[in-house]
Backbone as JSON Lines, residues from 0, in Angstrom:
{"i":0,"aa":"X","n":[57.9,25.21,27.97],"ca":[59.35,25.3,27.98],"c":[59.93,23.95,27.55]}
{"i":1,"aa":"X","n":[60.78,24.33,27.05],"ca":[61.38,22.97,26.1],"c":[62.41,22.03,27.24]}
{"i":2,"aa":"X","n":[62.89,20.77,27.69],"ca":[63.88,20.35,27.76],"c":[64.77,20.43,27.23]}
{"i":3,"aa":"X","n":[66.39,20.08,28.53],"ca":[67.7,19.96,27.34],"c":[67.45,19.1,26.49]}
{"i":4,"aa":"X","n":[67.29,17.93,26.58],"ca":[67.54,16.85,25.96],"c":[66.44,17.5,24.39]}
{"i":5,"aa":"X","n":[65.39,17.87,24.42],"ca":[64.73,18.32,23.39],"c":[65.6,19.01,22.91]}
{"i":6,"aa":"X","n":[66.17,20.52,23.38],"ca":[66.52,21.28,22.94],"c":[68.17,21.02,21.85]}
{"i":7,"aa":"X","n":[68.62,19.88,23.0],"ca":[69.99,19.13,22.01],"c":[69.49,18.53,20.66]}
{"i":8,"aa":"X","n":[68.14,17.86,20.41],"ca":[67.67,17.42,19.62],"c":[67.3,18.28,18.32]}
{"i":9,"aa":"X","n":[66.52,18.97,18.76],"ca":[66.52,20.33,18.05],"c":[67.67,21.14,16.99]}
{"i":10,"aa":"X","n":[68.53,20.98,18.35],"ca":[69.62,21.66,17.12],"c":[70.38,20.79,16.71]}
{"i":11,"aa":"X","n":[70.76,19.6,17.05],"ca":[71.08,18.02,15.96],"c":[70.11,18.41,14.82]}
{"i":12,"aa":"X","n":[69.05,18.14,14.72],"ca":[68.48,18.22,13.21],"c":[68.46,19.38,12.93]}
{"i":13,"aa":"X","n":[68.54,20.28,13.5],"ca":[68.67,21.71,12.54],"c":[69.82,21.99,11.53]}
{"i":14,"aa":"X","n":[71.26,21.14,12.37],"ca":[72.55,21.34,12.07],"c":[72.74,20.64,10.7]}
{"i":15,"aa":"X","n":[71.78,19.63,10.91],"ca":[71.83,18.09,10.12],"c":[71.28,18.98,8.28]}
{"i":16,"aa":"X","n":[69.96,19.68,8.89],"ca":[69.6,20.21,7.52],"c":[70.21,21.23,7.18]}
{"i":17,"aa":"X","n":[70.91,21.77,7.86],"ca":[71.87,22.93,6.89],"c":[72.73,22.29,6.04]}
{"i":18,"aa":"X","n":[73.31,21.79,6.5],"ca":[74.69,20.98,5.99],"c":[73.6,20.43,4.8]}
{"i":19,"aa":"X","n":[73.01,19.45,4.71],"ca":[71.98,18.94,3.57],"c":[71.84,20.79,2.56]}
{"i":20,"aa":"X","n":[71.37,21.47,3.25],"ca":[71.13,22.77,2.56],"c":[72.4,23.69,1.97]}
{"i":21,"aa":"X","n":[73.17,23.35,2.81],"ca":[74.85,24.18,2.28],"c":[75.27,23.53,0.8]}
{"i":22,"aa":"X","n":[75.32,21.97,0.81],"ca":[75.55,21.0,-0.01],"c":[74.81,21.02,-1.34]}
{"i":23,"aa":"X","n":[73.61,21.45,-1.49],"ca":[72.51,21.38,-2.39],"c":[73.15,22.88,-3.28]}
{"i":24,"aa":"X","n":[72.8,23.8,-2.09],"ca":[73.48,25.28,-2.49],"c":[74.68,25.33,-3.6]}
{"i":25,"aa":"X","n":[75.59,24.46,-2.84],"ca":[76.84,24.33,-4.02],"c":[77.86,25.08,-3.33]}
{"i":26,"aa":"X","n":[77.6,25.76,-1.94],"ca":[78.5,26.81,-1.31],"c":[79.81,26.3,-0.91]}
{"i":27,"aa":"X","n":[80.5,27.05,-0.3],"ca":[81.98,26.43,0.49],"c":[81.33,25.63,1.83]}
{"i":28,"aa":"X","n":[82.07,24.31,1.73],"ca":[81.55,23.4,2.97],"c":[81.86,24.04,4.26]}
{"i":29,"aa":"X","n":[80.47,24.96,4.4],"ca":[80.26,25.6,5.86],"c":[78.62,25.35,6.49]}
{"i":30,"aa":"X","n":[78.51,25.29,7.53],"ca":[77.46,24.78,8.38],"c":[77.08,26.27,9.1]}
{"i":31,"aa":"X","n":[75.86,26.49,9.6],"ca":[75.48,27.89,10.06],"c":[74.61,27.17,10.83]}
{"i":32,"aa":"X","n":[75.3,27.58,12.81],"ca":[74.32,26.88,13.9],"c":[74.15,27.71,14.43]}
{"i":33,"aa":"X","n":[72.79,27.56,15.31],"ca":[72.46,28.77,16.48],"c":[72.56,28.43,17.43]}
{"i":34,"aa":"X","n":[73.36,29.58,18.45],"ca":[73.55,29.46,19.77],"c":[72.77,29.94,20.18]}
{"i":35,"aa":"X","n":[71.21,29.46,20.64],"ca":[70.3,30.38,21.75],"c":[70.9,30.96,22.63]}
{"i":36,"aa":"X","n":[71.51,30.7,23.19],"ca":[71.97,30.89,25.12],"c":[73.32,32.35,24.55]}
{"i":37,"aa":"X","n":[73.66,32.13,23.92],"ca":[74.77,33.14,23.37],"c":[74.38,34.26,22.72]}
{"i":38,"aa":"X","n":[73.19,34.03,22.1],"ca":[73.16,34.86,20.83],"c":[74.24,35.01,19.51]}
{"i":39,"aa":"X","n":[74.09,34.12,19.23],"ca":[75.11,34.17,18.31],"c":[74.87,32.91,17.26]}
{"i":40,"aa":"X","n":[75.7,32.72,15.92],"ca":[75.57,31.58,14.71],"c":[77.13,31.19,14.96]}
{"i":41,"aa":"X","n":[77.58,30.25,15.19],"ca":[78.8,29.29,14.8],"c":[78.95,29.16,13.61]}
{"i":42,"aa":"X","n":[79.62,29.36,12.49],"ca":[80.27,29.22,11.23],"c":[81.25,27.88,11.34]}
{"i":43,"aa":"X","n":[81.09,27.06,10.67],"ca":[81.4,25.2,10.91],"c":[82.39,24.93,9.82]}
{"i":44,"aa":"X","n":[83.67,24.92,9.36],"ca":[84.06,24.45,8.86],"c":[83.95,22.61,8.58]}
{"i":45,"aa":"X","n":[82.74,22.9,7.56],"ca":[82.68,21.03,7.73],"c":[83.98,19.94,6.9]}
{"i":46,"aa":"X","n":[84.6,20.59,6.61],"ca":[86.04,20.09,5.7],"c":[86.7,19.77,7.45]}
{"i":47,"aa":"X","n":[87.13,20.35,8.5],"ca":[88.0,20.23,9.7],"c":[87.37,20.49,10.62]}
{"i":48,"aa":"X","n":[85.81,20.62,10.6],"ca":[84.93,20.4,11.77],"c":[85.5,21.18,13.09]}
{"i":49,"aa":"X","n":[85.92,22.78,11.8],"ca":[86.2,23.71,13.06],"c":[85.61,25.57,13.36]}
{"i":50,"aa":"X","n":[85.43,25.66,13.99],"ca":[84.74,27.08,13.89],"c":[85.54,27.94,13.02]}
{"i":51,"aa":"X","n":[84.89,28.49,12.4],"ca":[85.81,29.5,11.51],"c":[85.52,31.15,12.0]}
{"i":52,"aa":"X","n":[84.21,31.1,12.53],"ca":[83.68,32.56,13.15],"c":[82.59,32.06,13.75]}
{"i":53,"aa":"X","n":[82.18,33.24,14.42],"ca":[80.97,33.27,15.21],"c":[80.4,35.09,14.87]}
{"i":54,"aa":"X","n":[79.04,34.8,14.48],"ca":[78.84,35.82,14.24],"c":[77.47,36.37,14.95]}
{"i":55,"aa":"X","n":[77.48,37.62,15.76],"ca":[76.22,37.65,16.64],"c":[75.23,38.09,16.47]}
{"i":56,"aa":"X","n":[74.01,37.85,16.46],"ca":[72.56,37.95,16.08],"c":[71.24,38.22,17.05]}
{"i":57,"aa":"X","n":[70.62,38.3,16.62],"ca":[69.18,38.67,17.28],"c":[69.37,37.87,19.1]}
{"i":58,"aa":"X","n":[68.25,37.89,19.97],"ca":[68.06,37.04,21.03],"c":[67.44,36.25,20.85]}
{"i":59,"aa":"X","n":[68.29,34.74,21.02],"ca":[67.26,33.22,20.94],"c":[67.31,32.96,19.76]}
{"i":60,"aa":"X","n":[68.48,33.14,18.99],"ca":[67.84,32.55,17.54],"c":[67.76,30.62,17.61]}
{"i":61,"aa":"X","n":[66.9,30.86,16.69],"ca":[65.97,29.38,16.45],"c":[66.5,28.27,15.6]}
{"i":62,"aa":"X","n":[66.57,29.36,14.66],"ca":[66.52,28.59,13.1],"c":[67.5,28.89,12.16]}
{"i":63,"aa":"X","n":[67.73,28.9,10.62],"ca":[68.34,29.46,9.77],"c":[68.12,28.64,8.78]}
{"i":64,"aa":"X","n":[68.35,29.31,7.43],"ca":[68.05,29.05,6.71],"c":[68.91,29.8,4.92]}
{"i":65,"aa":"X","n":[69.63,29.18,4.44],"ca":[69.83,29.95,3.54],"c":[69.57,29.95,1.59]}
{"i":66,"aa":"X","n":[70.23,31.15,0.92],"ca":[69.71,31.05,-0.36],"c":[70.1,29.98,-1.0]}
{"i":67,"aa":"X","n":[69.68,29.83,-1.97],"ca":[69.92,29.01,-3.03],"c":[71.63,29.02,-3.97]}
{"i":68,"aa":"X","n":[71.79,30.17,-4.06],"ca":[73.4,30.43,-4.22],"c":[74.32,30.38,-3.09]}
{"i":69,"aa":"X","n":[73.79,30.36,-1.92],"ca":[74.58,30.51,-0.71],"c":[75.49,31.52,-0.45]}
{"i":70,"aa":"X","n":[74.92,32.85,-1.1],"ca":[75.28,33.71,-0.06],"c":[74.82,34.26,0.67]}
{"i":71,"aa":"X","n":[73.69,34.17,0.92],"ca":[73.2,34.63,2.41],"c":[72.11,33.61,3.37]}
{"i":72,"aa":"X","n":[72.45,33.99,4.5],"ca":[71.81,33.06,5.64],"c":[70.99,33.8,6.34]}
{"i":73,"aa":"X","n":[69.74,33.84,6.2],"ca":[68.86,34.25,7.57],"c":[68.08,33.27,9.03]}
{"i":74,"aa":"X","n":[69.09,34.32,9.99],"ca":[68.26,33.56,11.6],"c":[67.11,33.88,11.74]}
{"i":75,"aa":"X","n":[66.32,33.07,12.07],"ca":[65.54,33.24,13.12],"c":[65.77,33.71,14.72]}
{"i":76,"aa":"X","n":[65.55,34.95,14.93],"ca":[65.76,35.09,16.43],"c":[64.23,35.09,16.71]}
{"i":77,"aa":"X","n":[63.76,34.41,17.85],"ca":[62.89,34.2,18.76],"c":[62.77,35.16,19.73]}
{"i":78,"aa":"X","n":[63.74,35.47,20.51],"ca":[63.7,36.29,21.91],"c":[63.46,38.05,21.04]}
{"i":79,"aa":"X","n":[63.71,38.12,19.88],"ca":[63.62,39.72,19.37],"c":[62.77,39.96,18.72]}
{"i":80,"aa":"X","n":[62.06,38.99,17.44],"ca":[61.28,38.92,16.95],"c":[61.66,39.15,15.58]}
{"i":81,"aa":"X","n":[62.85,39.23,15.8],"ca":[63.54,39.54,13.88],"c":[64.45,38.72,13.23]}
{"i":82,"aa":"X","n":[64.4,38.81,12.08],"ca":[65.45,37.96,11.47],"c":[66.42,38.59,11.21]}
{"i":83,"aa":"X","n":[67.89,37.86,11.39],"ca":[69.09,38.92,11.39],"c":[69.82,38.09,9.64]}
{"i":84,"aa":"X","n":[70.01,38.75,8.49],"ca":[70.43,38.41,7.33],"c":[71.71,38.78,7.54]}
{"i":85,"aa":"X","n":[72.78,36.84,7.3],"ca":[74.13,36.8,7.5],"c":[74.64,37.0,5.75]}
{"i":86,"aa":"X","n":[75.79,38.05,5.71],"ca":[76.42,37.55,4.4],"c":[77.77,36.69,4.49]}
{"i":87,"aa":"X","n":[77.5,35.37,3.45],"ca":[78.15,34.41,3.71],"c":[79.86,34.49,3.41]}
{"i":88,"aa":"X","n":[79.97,35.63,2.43],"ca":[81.06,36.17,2.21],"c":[82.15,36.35,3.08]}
{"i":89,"aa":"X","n":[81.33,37.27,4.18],"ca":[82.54,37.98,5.16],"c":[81.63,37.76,6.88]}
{"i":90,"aa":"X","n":[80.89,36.84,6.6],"ca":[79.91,36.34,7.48],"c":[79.92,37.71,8.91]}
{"i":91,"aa":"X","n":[79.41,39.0,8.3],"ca":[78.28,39.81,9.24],"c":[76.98,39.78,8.93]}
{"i":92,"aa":"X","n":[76.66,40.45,9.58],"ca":[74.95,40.58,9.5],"c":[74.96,41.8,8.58]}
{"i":93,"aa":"X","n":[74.43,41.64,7.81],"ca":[73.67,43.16,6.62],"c":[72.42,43.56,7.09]}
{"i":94,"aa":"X","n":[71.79,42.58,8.07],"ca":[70.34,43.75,7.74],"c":[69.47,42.75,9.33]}
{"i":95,"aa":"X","n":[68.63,43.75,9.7],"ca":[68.09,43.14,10.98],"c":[66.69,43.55,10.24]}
{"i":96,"aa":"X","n":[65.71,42.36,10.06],"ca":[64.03,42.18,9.55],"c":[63.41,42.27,10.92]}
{"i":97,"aa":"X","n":[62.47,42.79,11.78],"ca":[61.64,43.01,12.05],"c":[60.61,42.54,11.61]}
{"i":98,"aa":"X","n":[60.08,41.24,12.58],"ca":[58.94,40.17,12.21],"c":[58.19,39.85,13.18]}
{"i":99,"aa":"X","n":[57.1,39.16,12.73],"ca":[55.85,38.86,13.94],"c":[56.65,37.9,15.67]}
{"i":100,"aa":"X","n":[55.65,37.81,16.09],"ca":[56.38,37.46,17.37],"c":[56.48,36.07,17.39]}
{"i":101,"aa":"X","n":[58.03,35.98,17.91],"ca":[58.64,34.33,18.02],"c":[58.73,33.78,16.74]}
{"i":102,"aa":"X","n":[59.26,34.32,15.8],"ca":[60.0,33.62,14.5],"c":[60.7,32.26,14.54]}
{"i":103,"aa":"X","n":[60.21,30.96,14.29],"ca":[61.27,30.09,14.0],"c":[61.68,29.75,13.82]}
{"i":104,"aa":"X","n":[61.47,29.98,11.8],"ca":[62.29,29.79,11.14],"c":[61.66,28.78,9.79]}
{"i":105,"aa":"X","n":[62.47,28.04,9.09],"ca":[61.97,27.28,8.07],"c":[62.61,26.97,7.1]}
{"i":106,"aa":"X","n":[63.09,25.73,6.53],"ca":[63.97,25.24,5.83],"c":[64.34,24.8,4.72]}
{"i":107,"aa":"X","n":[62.17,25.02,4.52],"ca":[61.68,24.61,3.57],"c":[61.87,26.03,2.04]}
């Protein structure tokens, strides 16, 4: 079991490489974080560093990760075992993947 202090760490650099990944993408300056404890992704307006939505997903998501054009984002949920695919458009979920157990994701 992880610590807070890990777990704050965790999602500091997770947050850190999206934004690096949103930026590369070329997308609208938005950030995509996971709320384990909620179930849910925070949508980040990084222009006013303000939520723009919250959109809800698998249990425990981990990770995320998105395309290369930036429109779509897939979580990692951990607690379900699936990945929930966000469209960045109108930021819902289109599609729930069904994956091996404890997905966490990858950025690479």
């Amino acid at each position: 079991m992880l610590n807070k202090s890990k777990l704050y760490s965790i999602a500091l650099v997770s947050a850190a490489m999206i934004l690096i990944m949103v930026s590369i993408a070329g997308a609208a300056p938005f950030a995509y974080v996971t709320n384990s404890g909620s179930e849910s992704v925070s949508v980040i307006d990084t222009a006013n560093n303000t939520i723009t939505a919250t959109v809800n997903v698998g249990s425990e998501p981990w990770e995320v990760a998105g395309t290369s054009d930036g429109t779509k984002v897939f979580v990692a949920n951990s607690g379900s075992d699936t990945i929930s695919v966000i469209d960045t458009a109108n930021n819902t979920v289109t599609a729930t993947v069904d994956v091996g157990s404890i997905p966490v994701g990858s950025c690479s």
